[in-house]
C-alpha positions in Angstrom: -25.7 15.3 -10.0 -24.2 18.1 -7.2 -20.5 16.9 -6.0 -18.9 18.3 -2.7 -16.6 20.2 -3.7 -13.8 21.5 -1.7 -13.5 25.3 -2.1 -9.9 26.8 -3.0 -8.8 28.4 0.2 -5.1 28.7 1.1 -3.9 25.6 2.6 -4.5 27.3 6.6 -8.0 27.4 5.9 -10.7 25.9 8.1 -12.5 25.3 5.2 -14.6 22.5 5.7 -16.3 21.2 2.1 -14.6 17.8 1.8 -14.4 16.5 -1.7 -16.6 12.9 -1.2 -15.3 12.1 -5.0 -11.1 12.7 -4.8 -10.3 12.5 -1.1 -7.5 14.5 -1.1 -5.6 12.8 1.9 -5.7 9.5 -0.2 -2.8 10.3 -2.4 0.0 11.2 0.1 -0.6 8.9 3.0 0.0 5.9 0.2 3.4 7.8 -0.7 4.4 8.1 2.4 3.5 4.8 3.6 5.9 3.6 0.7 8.3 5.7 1.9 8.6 3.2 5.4 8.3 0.6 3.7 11.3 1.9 1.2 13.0 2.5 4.4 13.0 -1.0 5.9 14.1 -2.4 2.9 17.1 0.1 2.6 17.7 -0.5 6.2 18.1 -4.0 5.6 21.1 -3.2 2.7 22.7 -0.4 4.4 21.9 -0.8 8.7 21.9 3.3 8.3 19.9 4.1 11.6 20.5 7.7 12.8 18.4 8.2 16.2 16.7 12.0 16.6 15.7 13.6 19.7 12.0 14.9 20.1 12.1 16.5 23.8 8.6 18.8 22.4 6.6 15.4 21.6 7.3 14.0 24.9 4.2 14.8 26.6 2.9 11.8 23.5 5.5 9.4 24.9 8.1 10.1 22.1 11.3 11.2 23.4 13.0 10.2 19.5 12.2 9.6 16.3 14.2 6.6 15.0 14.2 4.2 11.9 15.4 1.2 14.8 11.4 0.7 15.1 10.9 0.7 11.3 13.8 -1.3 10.6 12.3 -4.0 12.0 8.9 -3.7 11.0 8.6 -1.4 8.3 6.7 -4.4 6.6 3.5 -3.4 8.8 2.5 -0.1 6.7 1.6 -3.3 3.6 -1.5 -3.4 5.7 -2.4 0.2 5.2 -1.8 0.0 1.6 -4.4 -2.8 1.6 -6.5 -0.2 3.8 -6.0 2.1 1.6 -7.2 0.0 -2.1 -10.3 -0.8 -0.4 -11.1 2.1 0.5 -10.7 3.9 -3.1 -12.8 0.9 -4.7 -15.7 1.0 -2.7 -16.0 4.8 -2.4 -18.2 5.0 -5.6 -20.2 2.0 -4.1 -21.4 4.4 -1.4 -21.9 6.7 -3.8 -24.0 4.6 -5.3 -26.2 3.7 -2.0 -26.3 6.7 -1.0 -26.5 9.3 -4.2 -27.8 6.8 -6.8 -24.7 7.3 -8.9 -23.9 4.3 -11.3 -21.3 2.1 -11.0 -19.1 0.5 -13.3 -20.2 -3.0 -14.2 -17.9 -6.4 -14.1 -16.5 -5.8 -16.8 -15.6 -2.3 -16.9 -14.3 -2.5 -13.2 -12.2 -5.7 -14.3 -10.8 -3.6 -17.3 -10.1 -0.6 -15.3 -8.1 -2.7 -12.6 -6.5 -4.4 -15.7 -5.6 -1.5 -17.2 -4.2 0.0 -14.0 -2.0 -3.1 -12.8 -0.7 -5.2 -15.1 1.5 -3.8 -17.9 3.9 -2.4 -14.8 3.3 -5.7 -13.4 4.1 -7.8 -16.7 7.0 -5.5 -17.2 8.5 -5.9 -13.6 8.3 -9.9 -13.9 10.0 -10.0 -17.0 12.9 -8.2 -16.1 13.3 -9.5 -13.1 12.6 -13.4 -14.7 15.3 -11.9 -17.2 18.3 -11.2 -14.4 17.4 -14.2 -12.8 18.1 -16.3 -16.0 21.0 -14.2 -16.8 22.4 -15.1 -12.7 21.2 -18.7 -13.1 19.4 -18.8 -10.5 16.9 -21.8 -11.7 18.6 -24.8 -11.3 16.0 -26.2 -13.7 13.9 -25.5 -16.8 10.6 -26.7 -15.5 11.3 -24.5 -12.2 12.0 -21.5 -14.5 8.6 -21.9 -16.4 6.4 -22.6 -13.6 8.0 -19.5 -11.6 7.3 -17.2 -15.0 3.8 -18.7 -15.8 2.4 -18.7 -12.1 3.6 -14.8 -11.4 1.8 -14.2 -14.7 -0.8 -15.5 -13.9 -1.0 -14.5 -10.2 -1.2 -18.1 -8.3 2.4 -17.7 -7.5 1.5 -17.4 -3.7 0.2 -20.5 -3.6 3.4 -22.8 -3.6 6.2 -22.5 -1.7 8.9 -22.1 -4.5 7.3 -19.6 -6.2 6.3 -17.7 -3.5 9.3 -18.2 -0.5 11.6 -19.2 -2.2 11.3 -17.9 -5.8 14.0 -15.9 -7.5 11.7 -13.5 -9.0 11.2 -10.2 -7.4 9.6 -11.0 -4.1 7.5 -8.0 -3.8 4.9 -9.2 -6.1 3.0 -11.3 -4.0 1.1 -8.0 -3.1 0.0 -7.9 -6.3 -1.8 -11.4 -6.7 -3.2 -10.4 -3.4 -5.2 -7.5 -4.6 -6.0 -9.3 -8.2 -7.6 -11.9 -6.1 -9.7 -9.4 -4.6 -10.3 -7.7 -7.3 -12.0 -10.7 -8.7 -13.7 -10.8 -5.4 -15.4 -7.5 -5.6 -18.1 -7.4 -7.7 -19.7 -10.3 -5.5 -18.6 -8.6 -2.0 -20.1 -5.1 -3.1 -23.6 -6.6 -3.8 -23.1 -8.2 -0.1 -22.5 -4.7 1.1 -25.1 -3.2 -0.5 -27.7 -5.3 1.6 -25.9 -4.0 5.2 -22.8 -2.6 5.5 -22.3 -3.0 9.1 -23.9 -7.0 8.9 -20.8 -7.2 6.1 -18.4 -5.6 8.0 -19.4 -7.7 10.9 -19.2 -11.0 8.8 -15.8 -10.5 6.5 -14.1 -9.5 10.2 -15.2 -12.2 11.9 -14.0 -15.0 9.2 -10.7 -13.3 8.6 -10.3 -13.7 12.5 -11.3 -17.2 13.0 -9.0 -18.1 9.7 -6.3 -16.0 11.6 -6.8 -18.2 15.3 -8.1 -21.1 14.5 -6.0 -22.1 11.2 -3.0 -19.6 9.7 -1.3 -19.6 13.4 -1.6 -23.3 13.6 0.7 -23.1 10.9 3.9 -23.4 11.9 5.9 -21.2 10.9 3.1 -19.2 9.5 5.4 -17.8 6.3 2.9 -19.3 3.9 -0.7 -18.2 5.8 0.8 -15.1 6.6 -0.4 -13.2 3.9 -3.1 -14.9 2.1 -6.2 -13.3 1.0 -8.4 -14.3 3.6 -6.0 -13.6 6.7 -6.7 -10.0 5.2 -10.5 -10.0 5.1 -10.5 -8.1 8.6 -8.1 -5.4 6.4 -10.6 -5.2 3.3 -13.7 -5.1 5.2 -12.2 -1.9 7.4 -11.3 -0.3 4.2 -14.9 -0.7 2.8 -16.2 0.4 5.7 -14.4 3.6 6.5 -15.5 3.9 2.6 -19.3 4.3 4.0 -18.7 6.1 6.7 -16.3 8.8 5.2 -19.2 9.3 2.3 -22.2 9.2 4.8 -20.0 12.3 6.9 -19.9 14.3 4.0 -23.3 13.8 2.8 -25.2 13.8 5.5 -23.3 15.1 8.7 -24.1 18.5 10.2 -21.6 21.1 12.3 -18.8 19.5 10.0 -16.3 22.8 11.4 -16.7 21.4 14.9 -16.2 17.9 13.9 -13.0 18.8 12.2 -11.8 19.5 15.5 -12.5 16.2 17.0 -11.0 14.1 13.5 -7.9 16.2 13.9 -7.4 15.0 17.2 -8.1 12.0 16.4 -6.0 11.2 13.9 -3.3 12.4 15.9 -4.3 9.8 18.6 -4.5 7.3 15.2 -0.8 8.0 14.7 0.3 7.9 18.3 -1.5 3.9 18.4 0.6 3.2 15.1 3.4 4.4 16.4 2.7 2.2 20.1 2.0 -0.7 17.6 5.8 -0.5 15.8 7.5 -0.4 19.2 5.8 -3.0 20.7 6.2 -5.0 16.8 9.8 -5.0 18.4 9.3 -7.1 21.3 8.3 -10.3 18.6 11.2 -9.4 16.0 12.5 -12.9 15.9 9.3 -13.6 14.0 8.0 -10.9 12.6 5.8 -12.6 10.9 3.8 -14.1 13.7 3.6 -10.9 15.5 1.8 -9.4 12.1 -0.4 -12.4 11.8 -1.7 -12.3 15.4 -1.9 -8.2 15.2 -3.7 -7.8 12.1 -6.7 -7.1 12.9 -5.5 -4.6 15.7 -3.4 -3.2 13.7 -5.7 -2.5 11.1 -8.2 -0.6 13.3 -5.3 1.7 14.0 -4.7 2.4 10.3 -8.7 2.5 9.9 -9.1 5.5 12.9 -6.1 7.5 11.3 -7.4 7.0 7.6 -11.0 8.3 8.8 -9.6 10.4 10.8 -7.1 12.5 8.9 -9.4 12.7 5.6 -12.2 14.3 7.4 -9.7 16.6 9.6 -9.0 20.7 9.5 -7.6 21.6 6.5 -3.9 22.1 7.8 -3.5 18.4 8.9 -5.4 17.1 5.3 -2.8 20.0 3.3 0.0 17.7 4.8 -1.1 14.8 2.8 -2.2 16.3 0.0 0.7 18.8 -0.9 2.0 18.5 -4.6 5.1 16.4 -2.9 3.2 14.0 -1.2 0.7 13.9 -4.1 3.9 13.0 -6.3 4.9 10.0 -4.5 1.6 8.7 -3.9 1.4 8.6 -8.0 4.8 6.8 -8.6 4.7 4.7 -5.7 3.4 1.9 -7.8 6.6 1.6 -9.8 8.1 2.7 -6.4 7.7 -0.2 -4.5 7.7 -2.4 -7.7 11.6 -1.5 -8.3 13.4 0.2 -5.1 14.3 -2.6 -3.0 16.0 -4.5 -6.2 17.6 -1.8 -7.5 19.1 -1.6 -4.0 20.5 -4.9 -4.0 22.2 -4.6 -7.2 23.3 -1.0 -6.0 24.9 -2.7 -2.8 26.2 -5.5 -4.7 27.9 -3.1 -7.9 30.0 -1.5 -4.5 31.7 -5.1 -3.2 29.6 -5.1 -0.5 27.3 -8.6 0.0 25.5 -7.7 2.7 24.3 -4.6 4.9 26.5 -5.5 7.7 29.9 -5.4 4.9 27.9 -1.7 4.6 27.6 -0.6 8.0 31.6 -2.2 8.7 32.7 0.1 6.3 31.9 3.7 7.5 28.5 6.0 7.9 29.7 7.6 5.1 28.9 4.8 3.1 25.9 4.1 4.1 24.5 7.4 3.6 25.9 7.3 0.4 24.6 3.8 -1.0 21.1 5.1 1.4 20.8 8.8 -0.9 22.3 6.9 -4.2 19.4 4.2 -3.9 16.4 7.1 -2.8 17.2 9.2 -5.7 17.7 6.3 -8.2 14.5 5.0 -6.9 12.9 8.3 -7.3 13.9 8.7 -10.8 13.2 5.1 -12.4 9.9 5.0 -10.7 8.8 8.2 -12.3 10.0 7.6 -15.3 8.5 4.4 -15.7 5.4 5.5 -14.5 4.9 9.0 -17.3 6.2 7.0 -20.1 4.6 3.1 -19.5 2.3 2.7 -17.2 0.3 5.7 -17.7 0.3 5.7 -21.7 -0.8 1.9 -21.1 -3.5 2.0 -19.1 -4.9 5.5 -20.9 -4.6 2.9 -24.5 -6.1 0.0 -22.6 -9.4 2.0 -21.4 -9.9 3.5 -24.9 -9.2 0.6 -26.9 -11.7 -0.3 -29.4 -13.9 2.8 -28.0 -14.4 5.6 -30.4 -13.6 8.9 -28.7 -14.8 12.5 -29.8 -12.1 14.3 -31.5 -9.9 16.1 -29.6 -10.7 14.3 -26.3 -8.6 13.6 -23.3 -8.9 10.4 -21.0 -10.5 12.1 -17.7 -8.1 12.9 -14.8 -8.5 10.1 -12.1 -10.0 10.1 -8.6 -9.4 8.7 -5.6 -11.6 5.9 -6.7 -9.6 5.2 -9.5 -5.9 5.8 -7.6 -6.6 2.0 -5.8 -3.2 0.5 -5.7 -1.6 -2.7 -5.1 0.0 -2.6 -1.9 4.0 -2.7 -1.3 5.4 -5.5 0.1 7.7 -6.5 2.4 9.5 -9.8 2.3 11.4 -10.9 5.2 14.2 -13.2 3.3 14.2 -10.6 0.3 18.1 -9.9 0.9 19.1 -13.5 0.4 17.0 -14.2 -2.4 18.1 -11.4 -4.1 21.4 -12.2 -4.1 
């Protein structure tokens, strides 16, 4: 079977030939979209919030680029991470309807996601589950077991002490999230198959009426807020844009002049996200209710930049797709999984209990403990990520398969890249201390 193939051109090129199989923007917009939500959560140990002036961006409406928006609600870009996973699984699903590739069956596709989430997962529970003991922060056995057992077995999200208000990294609900829709999948894609759009149509309009008519009757909405189906407006965009972005590179003519248009576009994608963080601020007593009641929203303006800016000119795509971007879209797993508890106990080790004891002291400090806890964060989540969770999931995919000698496991696409999502947790400072 013939691949589009993008042709090697320098990265000013107006090639173009957009790779359907690896799309190339994939890997840095997830790196960099852990990268805001690293900053919120830094933010919230340090209050570090230098303010720049833009004067040339004005003619968009921004006059400065300033962490006060993401400070607040830095916890937004979780929903482009979700974007993002459904999007990579359901790219060789349109493929498939639209190529007649095979796809993987059940069981394969559970083994891959196995493969690719859990031994950073197990290993990030039982550390944390291991400080926790160590702090004594279970005031009983029983509440220590069924905190380990239900993150193990992802139904930690569905009780309050294990979810709320559980001393074990908060961050992973993201992660049952995703498993649950990984289990999900199999049956959805068959769904999809029959009519995309119908699907679309039908997974959007549940999410939304669970979002109205139940999760915001809630009150507070902490525990709705982020269950699986307040997020079935997310996944079914992410499938979507899936189709689309393979049907465009299959099938659509004058792609050139089209460039033109998606780069503009996903300028205008950005300039909405942006819109969407400012006015996030307006609810920031509850955060969390202004997500709930602008997810959907929200997720259309991740959707249009997605699209957008992977079937742009080659300049805007290069900026997503450079070797540093690319880095940090393949650590950000262990990224996410680690950087905002190793800033706590980097905060803590210093005397300081909270980021306003940080911010009292002097900006010196604060950029200090803010590089010390980037490049710390940097370093632990690539070295987790070379030396465990690659070598485990390339052992879990060949196990028990016989391999010709002298083979390598093959390098991964964007299909295979999916990702849990990083989380944001509102309460994570207290928790964690």
């Amino acid at each position: 079977m013939e691949q589009t193939q993008a042709k090697e051109h320098s990265w000013f090129s107006l090639d173009m030939d957009i790779d359907c199989r690896h799309v190339d923007v994939v890997d840095g917009i997830r790196g960099l979209t852990v990268l805001m939500v690293l900053w919120f959560h830094f933010w919230q140990q340090t209050w570090f919030m230098p303010t720049y002036p833009t004067p040339w961006l004005s003619f968009l409406g921004i006059t400065d680029l300033t962490p006060s928006h993401i400070r607040w609600v830095g916890y937004i870009f979780v929903d482009m991470m979700v974007l993002l996973s459904a999007f990579c699984l359901t790219l060789p699903v349109a493929r498939s309807m639209l190529l007649g590739e095979g796809v993987d069956d059940a069981c394969t596709f559970y083994k891959k996601r196995f493969a690719r989430i859990y031994p950073s997962y197990l290993l990030a529970v039982l550390i944390s589950f291991g400080f926790q003991l160590w702090w004594g922060h279970y005031p009983t056995v029983s509440y220590a077991v069924r905190d380990l057992v239900s993150h193990l077995t992802f139904t930690h999200m569905f009780r309050a002490d294990t979810y709320i208000y559980a001393p074990i990294n908060g961050v992973l609900w993201t992660v049952a999230l995703e498993v649950w829709f990984y289990a999900l999948f199999p049956v959805l894609t068959k769904l999809f198959r029959k009519s995309p759009l119908l699907f679309w149509g039908t997974l959007t309009g549940f999410g939304g009426w669970f979002i109205f008519q139940y999760a915001l009757k809630q009150q507070p909405v902490n525990m709705q807020v982020n269950q699986l189906p307040t997020f079935l407006p997310v996944f079914a965009n992410g499938m979507l844009a899936a189709y689309l972005f393979t049907w465009y590179c299959l099938k659509a003519p004058y792609k050139r002049l089209w460039g033109v248009f998606f780069t503009v576009l996903a300028v205008v994608g950005a300039v909405l996200i942006r819109n969407q963080i400012v006015s996030a601020q307006l609810y920031r007593e509850d955060k969390q209710l202004w997500q709930l009641e602008h997810r959907i929203v929200l997720s259309a303006c991740f959707t249009l930049f997605l699209l957008s800016a992977a079937l742009s000119l080659k300049p805007l795509r290069w900026l997503f797709s450079n070797p540093v971007v690319r880095f940090l879209g393949a650590i950000s797993y262990n990224l996410y999984l680690y950087h905002q508890r190793l800033m706590v106990l980097l905060r803590m080790s210093l005397g300081f209990q909270s980021g306003a004891d940080v911010a009292a002291a002097d900006t010196k400090m604060q950029i200090f403990l803010t590089l010390e806890g980037l490049g710390l964060s940097l370093l632990l989540a690539a070295v987790l990520t070379y030396l465990w969770e690659k070598p485990w999931h390339r052992w879990i995919l060949t196990w028990g398969e016989k391999q010709a000698e002298g083979s390598e496991p093959e390098e991964e696409s964007s299909d295979e890249a999916a990702e849990p999502a990083p989380e944001i947790h509102i309460e994570s400072e207290e928790r964690t201390q």
